[in-house]
N, C-alpha and C positions, 0 to 999 in steps of 0.2 A: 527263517521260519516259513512254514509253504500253510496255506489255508486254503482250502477245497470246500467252496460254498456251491450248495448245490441247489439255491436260488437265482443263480447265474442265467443270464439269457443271452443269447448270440447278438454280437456287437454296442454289448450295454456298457456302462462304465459305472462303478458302485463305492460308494466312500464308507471307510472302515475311520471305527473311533479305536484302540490303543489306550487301555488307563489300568490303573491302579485302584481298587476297592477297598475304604476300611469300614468300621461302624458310620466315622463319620461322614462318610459321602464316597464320592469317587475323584481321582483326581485326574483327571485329561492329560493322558502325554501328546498324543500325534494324532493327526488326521492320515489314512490310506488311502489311496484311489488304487483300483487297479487298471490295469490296460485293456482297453476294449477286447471284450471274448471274442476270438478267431481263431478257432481249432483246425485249420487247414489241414494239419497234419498230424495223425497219430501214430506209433511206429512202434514196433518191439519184435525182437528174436526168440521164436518158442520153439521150442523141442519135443522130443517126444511126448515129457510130464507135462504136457497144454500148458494152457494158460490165457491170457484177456490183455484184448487193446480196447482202449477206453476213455469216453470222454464224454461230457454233458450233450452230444448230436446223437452220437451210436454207441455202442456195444458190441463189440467180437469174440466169443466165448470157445476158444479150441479146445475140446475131450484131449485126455490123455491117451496117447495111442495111435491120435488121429494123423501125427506127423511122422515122418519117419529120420528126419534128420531135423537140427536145427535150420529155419526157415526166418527169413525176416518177411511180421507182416506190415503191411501198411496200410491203412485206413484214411484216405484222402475227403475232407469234406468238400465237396465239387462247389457246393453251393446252400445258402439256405435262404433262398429266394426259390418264386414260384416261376418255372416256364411251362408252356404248354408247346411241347414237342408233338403231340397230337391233337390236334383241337376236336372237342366233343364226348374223349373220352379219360385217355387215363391224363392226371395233373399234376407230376412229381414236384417235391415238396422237401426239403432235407436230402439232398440229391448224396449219396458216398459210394467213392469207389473204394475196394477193397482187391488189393494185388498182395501176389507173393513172392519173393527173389529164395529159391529160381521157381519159376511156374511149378504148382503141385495139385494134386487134388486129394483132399481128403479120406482118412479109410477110413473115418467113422466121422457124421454130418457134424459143422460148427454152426451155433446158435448166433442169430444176428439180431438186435435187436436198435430199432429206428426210436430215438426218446422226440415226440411233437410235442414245442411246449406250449399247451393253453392257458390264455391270461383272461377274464372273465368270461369262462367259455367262447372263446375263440382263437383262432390259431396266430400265436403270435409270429406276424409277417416283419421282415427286416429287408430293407425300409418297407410304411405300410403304404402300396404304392394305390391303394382305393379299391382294388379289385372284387375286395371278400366280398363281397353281399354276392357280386354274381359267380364266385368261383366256389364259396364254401358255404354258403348261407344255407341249413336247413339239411348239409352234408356230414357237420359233424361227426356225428356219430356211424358214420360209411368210410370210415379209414380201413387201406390196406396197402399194403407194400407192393411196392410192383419195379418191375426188374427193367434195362436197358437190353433191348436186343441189338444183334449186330445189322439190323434192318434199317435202325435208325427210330424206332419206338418202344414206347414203352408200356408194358403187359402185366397186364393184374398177378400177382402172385398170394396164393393162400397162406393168409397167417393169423396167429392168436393176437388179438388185441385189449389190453388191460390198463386201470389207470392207475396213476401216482399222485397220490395227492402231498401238495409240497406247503399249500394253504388255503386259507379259503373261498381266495380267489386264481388259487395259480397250480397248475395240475400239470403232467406229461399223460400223453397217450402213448403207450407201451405196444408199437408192431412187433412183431418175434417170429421167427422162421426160421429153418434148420437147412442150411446150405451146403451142399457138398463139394460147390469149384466158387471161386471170388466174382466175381464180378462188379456192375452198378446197382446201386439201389438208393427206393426215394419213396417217399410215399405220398400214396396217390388216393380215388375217391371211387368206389363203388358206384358203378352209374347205371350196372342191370344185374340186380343178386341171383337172378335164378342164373345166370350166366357165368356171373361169378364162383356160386357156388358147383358147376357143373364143366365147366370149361375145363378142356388140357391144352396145357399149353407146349409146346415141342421145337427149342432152338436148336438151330444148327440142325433140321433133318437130315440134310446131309455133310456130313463133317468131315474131315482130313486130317489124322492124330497127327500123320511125317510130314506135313507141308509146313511146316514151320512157320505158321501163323497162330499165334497161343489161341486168341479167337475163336479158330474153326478145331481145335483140337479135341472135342468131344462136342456129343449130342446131352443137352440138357432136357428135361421132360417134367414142368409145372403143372402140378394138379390139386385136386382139393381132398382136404383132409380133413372135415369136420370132426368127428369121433378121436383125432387122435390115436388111429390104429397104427400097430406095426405093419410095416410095408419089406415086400419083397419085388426083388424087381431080376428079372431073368430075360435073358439074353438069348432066340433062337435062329439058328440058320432057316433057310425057306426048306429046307427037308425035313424039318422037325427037331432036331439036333440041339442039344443046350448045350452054351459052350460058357455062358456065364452067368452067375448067380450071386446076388447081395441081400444082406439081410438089413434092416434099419429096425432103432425104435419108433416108440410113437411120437406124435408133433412134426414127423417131417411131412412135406408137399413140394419134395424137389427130388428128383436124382438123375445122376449122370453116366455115360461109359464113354473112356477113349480109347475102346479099340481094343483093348486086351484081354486074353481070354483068362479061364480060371485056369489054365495050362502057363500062363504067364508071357504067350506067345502075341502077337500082334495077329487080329484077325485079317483075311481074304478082303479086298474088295469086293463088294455087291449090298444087296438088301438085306437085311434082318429082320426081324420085330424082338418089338420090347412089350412085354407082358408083366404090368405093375398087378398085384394083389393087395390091398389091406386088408387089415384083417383074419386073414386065408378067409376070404369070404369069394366064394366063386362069383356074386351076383356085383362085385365091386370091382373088376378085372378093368384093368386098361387096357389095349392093344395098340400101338403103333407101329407102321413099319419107318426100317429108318435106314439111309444108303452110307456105307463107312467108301470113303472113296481114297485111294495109296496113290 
């Protein structure tokens, strides 16, 4: 018999009663414990028809279509302790990596979703090693998901944040983001929103699809997307030349290219720019240039 209690918390242990109910009472068979919650690893093979890897830390939700062959994913919980890889700003929190055998990137975005779970309004830390007052006290409510770069820090990423109420002292905060390549993710703490809400962010500006470091194999581009617009994101040589073009729905605030044109060809070494639109609103244009290096 399997039971999936979704008042579980990370590394707790919870005893289950087992009985028998008639009019006249109940009658006790067994006591349950279960084994301390450690979801290190979550894992499943999806194909074309998507599908979700999952578990009380995260969420990985693949569209149908997004894959092109059966792919194993993995969703590694790194951690659900707090470290401060950059002190002063961002403070990852429910740290998970998410890989795919063999390396892929999605042709339509997967939805990720970070579950924080709040125990009397506050974030329950495992173990609680004293810190909160000065790392989350008064922050609460400034959660956001923020990504691992290959720099060695970690960078606020835009996303929807909503609650789950499980009772009436014990909640999740709901991060959510639309991903187009795997990576880390953790959540972290709003420390300047006009900065937040305005920042782009651009890994890998210069990238290396053939060098056979999965890592550098495309340029990633975080930005904000409050509204929820559809986003288009287009690909030009420095003559003016479009040589690639993607369309997204709304909720995303990530997109990537490694290298390949909409001829299916592998681009030229040099400079580009990427020109994100939401909306088709001209007044919302991103522009970055970015160097594909072979």
């Amino acid at each position: 018999m399997e039971f999936f209690d979704n008042y579980l918390l990370y590394n707790t242990v919870y005893t289950y009663q087992i009985g028998l109910e008639y009019n006249t009472g109940m009658i006790l068979s067994t006591n349950i414990y279960n084994r301390p919650f450690q979801p290190e690893l979550a894992q499943k093979t999806i194909g074309t028809k998507g599908g979700t890897v999952a578990n009380l830390i995260a969420e990985f939700a693949i569209p149908a279509g997004a894959l092109s062959a059966d792919t194993i994913i993995s969703m590694h919980i790194q951690t659900n302790l707090l470290y401060n890889f950059r002190p002063g700003y961002v403070l990852p929190y429910n740290q998970v990596r998410i890989e795919t055998t063999p390396p892929v990137q999605f042709s339509s975005n997967a939805r990720f979703s970070l579950r924080v779970p709040f125990f009397d309004h506050k974030i329950r830390m495992i173990p609680d090693d004293g810190n909160y007052q000065h790392v989350f006290s008064g922050n609460e409510n400034n959660l956001c998901m923020s990504a691992y770069s290959d720099a060695g820090t970690w960078e606020p990423v835009y996303s929807m944040v909503y609650d789950k109420n499980i009772l009436p002292n014990f909640c999740y905060k709901i991060l959510v983001a639309d991903l187009a390549v795997p990576g880390i993710f953790g959540a972290g703490i709003i420390i300047n929103t006009v900065d937040y809400e305005k920042k782009v962010l651009v890994k890998n500006r210069v990238f290396a699809p053939q060098s056979g470091y999965n890592a550098m194999s495309r340029v990633m581009i975080f930005f904000p997307n409050p509204s929820y617009e559809e986003v288009i994101l287009k690909i030009y040589q420095m003559d003016g030349k479009k040589i690639y073009e993607r369309n997204t729905g709304g909720s995303v605030s990530m997109v990537s290219w490694d290298g390949l044109a909409d001829n299916g060809r592998m681009s030229d070494s040099g400079l580009y720019i990427a020109v994100i639109t939401r909306g088709g609103r001209q007044d919302s244009i991103i522009r970055e240039k970015i160097y594909l290096m072979k």
